[in-house]
C-alpha positions in Angstrom: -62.0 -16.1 -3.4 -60.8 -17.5 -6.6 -57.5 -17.2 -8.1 -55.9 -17.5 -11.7 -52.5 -19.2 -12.7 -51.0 -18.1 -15.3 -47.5 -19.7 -16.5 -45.2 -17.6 -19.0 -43.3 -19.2 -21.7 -43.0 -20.6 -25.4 -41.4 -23.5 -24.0 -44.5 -24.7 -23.2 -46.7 -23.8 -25.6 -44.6 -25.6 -28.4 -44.8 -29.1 -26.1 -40.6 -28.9 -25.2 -41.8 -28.9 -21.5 -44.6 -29.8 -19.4 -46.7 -27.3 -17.3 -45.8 -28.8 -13.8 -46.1 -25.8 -11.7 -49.9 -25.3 -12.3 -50.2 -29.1 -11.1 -48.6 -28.0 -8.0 -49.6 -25.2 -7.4 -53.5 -26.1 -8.1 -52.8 -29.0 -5.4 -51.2 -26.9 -2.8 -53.8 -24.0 -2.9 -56.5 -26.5 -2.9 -55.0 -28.2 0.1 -55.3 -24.3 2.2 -58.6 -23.9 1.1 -57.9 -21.9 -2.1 -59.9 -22.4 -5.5 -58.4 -22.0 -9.0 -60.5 -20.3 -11.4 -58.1 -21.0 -14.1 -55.2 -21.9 -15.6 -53.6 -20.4 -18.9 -50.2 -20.3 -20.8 -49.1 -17.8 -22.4 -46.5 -16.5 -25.0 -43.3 -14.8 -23.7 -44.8 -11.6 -26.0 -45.5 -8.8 -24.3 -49.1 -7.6 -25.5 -50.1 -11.4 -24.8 -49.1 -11.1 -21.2 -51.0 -7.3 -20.8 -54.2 -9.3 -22.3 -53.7 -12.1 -20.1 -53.2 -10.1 -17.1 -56.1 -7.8 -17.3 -58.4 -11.0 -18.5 -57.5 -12.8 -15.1 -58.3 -9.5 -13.0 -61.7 -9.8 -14.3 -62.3 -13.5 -13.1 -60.0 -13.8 -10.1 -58.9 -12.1 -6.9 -55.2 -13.7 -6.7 -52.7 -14.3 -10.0 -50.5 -16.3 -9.6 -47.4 -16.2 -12.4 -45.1 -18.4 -13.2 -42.0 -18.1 -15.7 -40.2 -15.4 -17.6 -37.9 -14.0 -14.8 -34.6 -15.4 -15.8 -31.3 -12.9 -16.6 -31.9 -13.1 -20.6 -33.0 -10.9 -23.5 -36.4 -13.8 -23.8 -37.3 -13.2 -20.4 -39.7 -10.2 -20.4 -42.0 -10.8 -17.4 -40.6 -8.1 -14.9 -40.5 -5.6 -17.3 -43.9 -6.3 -18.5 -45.2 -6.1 -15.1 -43.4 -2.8 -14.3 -45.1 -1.7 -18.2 -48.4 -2.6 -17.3 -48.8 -1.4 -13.1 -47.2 1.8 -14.9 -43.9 1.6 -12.2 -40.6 2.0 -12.3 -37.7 -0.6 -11.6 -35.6 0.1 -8.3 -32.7 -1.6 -7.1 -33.5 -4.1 -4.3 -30.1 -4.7 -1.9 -31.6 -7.9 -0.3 -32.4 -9.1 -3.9 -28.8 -8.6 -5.3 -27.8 -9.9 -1.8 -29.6 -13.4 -2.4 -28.1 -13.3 -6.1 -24.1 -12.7 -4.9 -25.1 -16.1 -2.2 -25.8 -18.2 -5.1 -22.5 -17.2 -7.1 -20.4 -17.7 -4.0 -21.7 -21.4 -3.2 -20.8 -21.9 -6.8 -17.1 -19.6 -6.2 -18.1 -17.5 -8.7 -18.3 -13.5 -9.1 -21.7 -12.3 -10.0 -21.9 -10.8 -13.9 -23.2 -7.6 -15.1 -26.6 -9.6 -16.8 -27.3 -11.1 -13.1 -26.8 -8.2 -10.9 -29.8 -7.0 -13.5 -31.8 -9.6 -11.1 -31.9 -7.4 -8.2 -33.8 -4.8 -10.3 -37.6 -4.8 -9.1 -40.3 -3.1 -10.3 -41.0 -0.2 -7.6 -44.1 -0.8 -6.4 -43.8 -4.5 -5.8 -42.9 -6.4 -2.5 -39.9 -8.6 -3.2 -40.6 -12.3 -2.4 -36.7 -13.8 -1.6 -35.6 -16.4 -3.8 -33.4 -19.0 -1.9 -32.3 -21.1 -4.5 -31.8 -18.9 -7.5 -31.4 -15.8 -8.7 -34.6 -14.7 -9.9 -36.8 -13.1 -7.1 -40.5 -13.1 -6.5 -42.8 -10.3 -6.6 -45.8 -9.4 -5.1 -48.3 -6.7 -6.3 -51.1 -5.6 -4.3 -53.3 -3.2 -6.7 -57.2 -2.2 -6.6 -57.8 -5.2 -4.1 -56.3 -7.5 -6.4 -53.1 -9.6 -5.8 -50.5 -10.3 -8.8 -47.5 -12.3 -7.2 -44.9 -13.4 -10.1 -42.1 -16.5 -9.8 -39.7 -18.2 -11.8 -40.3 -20.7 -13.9 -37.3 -23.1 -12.6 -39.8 -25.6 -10.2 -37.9 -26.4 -7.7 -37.4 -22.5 -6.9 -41.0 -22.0 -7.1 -42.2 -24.5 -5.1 -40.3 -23.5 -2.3 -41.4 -19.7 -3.1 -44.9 -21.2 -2.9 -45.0 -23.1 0.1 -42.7 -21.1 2.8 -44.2 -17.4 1.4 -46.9 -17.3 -0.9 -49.0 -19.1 0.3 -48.6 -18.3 4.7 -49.3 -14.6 2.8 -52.0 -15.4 1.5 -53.7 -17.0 4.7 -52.8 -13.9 6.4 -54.8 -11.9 4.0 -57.8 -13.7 3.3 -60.3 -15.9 5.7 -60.1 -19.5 3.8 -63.0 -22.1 4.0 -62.2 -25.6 4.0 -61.6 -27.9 0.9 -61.8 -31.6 1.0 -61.3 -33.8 -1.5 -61.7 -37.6 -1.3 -61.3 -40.2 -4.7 -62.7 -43.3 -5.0 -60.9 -45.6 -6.8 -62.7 -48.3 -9.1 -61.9 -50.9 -12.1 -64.0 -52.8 -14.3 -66.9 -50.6 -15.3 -66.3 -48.0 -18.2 -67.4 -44.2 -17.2 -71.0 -44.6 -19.1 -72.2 -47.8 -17.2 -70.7 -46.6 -13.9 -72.5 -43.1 -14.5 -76.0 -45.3 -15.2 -75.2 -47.7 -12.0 -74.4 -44.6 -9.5 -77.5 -42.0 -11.3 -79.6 -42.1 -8.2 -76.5 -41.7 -5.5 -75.1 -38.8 -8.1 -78.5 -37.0 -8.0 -78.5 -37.0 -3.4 -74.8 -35.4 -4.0 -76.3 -31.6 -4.3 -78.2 -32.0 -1.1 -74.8 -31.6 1.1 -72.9 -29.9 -1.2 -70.4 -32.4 -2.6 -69.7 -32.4 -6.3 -68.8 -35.3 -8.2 -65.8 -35.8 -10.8 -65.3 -38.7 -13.1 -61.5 -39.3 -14.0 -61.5 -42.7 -16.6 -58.0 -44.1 -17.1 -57.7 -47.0 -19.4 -60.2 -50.1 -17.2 -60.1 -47.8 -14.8 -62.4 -44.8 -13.5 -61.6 -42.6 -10.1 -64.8 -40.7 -8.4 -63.9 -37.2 -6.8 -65.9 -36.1 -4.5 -65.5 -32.3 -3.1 -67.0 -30.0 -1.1 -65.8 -26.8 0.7 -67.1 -25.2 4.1 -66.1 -23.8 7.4 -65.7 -27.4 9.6 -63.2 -29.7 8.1 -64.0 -32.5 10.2 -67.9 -32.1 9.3 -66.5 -32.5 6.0 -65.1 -35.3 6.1 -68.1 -36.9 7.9 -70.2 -35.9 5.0 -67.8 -37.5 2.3 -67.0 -40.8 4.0 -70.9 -41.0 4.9 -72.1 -40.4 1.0 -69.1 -43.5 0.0 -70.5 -45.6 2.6 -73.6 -45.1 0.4 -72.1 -45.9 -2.8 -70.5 -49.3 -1.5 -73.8 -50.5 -1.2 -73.9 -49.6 -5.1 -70.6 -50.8 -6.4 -68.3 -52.3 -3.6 -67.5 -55.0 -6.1 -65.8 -52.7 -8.0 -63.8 -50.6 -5.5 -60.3 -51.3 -5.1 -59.3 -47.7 -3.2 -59.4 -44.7 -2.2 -57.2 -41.6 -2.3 -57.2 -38.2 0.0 -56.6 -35.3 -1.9 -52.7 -34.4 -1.1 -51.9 -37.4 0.2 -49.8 -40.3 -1.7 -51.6 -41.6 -4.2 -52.0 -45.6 -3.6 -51.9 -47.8 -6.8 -53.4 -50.6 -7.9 -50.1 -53.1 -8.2 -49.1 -51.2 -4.9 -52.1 -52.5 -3.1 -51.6 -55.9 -4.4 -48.5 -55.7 -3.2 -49.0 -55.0 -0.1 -51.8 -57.3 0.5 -49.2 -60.0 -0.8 -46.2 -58.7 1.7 -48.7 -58.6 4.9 -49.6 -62.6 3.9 -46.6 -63.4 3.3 -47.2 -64.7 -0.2 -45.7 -65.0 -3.6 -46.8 -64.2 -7.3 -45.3 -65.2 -10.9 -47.1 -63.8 -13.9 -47.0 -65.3 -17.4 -47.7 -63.0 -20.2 -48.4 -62.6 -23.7 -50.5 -60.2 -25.3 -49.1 -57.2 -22.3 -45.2 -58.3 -23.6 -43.8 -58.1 -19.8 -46.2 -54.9 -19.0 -47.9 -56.7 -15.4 -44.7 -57.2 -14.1 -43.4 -54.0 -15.0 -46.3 -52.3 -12.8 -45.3 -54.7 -9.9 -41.7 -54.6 -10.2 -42.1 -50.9 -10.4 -43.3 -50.7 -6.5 -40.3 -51.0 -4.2 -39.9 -54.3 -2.0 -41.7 -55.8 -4.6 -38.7 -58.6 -4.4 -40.2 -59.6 -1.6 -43.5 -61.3 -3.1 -42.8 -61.5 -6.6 -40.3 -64.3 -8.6 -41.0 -63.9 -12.1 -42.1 -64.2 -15.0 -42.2 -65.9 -18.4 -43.8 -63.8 -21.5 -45.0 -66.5 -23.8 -45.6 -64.2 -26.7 -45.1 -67.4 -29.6 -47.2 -70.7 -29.5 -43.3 -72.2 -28.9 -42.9 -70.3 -25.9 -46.4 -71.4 -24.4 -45.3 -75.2 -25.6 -42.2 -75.2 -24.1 -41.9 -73.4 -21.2 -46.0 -73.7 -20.3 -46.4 -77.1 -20.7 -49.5 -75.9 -23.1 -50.0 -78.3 -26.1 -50.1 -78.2 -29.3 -53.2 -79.6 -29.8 -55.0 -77.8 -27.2 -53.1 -74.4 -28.9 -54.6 -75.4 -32.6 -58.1 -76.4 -31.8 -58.3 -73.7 -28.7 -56.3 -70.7 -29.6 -53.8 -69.0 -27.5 -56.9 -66.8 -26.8 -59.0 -68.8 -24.7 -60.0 -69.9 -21.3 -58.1 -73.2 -21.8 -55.1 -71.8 -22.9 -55.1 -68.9 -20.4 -56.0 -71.2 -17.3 -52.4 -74.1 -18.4 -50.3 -70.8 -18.3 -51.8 -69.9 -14.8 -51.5 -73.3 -13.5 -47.6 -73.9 -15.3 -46.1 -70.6 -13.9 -47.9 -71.3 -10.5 -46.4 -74.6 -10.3 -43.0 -73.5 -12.1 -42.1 -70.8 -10.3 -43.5 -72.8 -6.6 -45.8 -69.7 -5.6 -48.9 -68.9 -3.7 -50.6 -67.3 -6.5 -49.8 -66.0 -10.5 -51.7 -64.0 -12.7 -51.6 -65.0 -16.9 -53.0 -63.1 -19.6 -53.6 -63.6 -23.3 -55.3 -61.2 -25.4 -55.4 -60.0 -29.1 -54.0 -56.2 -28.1 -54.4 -54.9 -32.1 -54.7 -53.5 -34.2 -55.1 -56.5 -36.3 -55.2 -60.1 -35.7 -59.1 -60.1 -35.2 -61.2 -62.8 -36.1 -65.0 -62.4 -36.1 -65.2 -64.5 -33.2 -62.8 -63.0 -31.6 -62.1 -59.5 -32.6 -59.4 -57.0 -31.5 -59.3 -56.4 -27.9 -60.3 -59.8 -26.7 -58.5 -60.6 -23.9 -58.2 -63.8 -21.1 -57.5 -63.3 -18.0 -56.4 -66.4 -15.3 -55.9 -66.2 -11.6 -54.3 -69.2 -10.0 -54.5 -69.6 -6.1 -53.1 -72.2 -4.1 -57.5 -73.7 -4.3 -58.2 -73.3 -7.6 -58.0 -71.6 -10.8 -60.3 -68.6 -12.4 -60.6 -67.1 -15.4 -62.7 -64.4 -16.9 -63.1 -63.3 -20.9 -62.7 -59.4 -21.9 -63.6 -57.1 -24.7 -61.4 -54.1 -24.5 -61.5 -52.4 -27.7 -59.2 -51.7 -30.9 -56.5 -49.6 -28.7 -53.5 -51.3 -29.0 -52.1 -49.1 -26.2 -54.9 -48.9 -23.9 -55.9 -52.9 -24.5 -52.5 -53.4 -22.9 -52.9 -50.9 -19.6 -56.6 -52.1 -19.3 -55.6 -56.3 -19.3 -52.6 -55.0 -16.8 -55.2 -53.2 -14.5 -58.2 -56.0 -15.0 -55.5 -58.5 -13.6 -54.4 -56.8 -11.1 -57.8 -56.4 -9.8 -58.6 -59.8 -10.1 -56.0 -60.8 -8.0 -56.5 -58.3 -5.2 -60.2 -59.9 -5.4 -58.8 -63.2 -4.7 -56.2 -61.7 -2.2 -59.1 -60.1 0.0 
């Protein structure tokens, strides 16, 4: 069974909003055993919506439609609907019912344009709408399903999950979907696709596909796979990453499940740092502050981290880093020397376990042929020793910034495990 999304609305097709609801709903059908086919957006015109409509009846089973229900003259969904399954509009007591609650929580009588809201095309079954005036609709024509929201999220969502979808599972026999991501840092997408070629290749056997997802330093490995016994499933999955830490366990830092809360990088650090009870300070310069902005941004991070210093000028490195001038002017601020005195100064100025410093030419000029745009320095210092490690990131300003952030990070976890 496949099924099409379809979201209604110029809005989003000029960039003033993001397409959310597909995200959601994608996850949630996915999560009941429920592919998507597709996702499009479409105008709020009226022959686009007839094209788009009888294009998804040709690929998918279910369409599922979001926006274009509101009270206004730029809302045409229902009465494209009732155009194009050739209906009639009827006036639904329930519906108007569920509009005259939402006025009275507010004290406020209902007006003409939103009593309009409990007019239905005739045909459909209504789908209540707790939380705002705009109802749902379900069509069920020639063994194909059209079911129409609002646009608002929050009303949707709760459309989706408490009706929607238990309909849906009462109509249809669902397999099984299981997603599980592996999480990794430090190989870019080609050299991890080379690495993994073989392991890739024994996926089709039990039927999991794989999915690369690269971030900036960063790549995520879905695997899926659909069938009748979940817990087989999951058997198969964990079995074929078992295989693939054999390949790459140095650089795997996590894993997600599919619907689950997604586990980052600084929060794993952080945790690893709360359970041992230890402490972290950062010094910074070529990320401006952006480290401890991921590790501030996990709550209860005041409970391992103190501070930080960002060292951006050779004065600031001189004077509150203890580095020296000398070492600054024959070294560079770029270099394992330089990088490994702001490790060891924060470390010791700030009196914690470990720190994390970083020192980099982020772009997209500064270069030198020797060093070039996107060299970058990494330090760890532990409460044993001091390491270090030279990068070559690229001529991103932006991404040379997120991938130094998520190449320290990493480091320390390293250290922290």
């Amino acid at each position: 069974m496949q099924v099409e999304i379809i979201t209604i609305g110029d809005e989003i097709l000029i960039g003033q909003i993001v397409d959310t609801n597909s995200a959601y709903i994608a996850t949630l059908l996915n999560l009941n055993g429920i592919s998507v086919k597709q996702i499009s957006s479409v105008s709020d015109d009226r022959q686009h919506i007839l094209k788009a409509l009888d294009e998804a009846k040709e690929r998918a089973d279910i369409i599922l439609i979001t926006g274009g229900l509101g009270p206004t003259k730029d809302d045409i969904t229902k009465k494209t609907l009732c155009d194009y399954f050739k209906t009639t509009m009827r006036f639904d007591e329930k519906v108007y019912e569920d509009v005259v609650n939402i006025f009275a929580q507010y004290n406020k009588e209902v007006t003409a344009l939103n009593s309009l809201q409990a007019e239905v095309p005739a045909i459909c079954e209504v789908i209540r709408n707790y939380n705002g005036t705009a109802p749902g609709m379900w069509f069920d024509v020639e063994g194909k399903i059209f079911v129409s929201m609002p646009g608002v999220p929050y009303e949707m969502k709760s459309m989706m999950k408490e009706q929607v979808v238990p309909k849906i599972k009462e109509r249809f026999k669902l397999p099984k979907i299981y997603h599980k991501t592996v999480l990794t840092q430090g190989l870019g997408e080609s050299f991890l696709s080379e690495m993994i070629s073989d392991w890739e290749d024994s996926l089709a056997a039990v039927n999991i596909k794989l999915a690369y997802l690269p971030a900036p330093g960063m790549v995520r490995l879905r695997l899926s796979t659909k069938g009748e016994d979940e817990q087989l499933l999951i058997e198969t999955v964990d079995k074929k990453i078992e295989e693939l830490k054999k390949i790459i366990s140095e650089y795997i830092y996590g894993y997600e499940i599919f619907g689950e809360e997604k586990e980052s990088l600084e929060q794993i650090v952080g945790n690893l740092l709360r359970n041992k009870k230890q402490t972290l300070s950062t010094a910074e310069s070529c990320t401006g502050g952006y480290i401890s902005h991921l590790i501030t941004s996990i709550p209860g991070s005041s409970h391992y981290y103190v501070g930080s210093v960002i060292s951006y000028s050779y004065e600031i490195k001189e004077t509150e880093l203890n580095v020296s001038k000398k070492l600054l002017d024959t070294e560079g601020a770029v270099s394992k020397a330089v990088v490994e005195q702001m490790a060891k100064a924060i470390r010791e100025k700030y009196k914690t376990d470990y720190s994390i410093s970083a020192s980099g030419i982020a772009g997209p000029d500064g270069g030198t042929p020797d060093k070039p745009v996107g060299t970058v320095w990494i330090a760890i210092a532990t409460p044993e020793k001091v390491i270090s490690e030279k990068f070559l990131f690229g001529n991103n300003r932006k991404r040379n910034i997120e991938k130094t952030a998520n190449a320290a990070l990493n480091m320390l976890r390293k250290e922290l495990e």
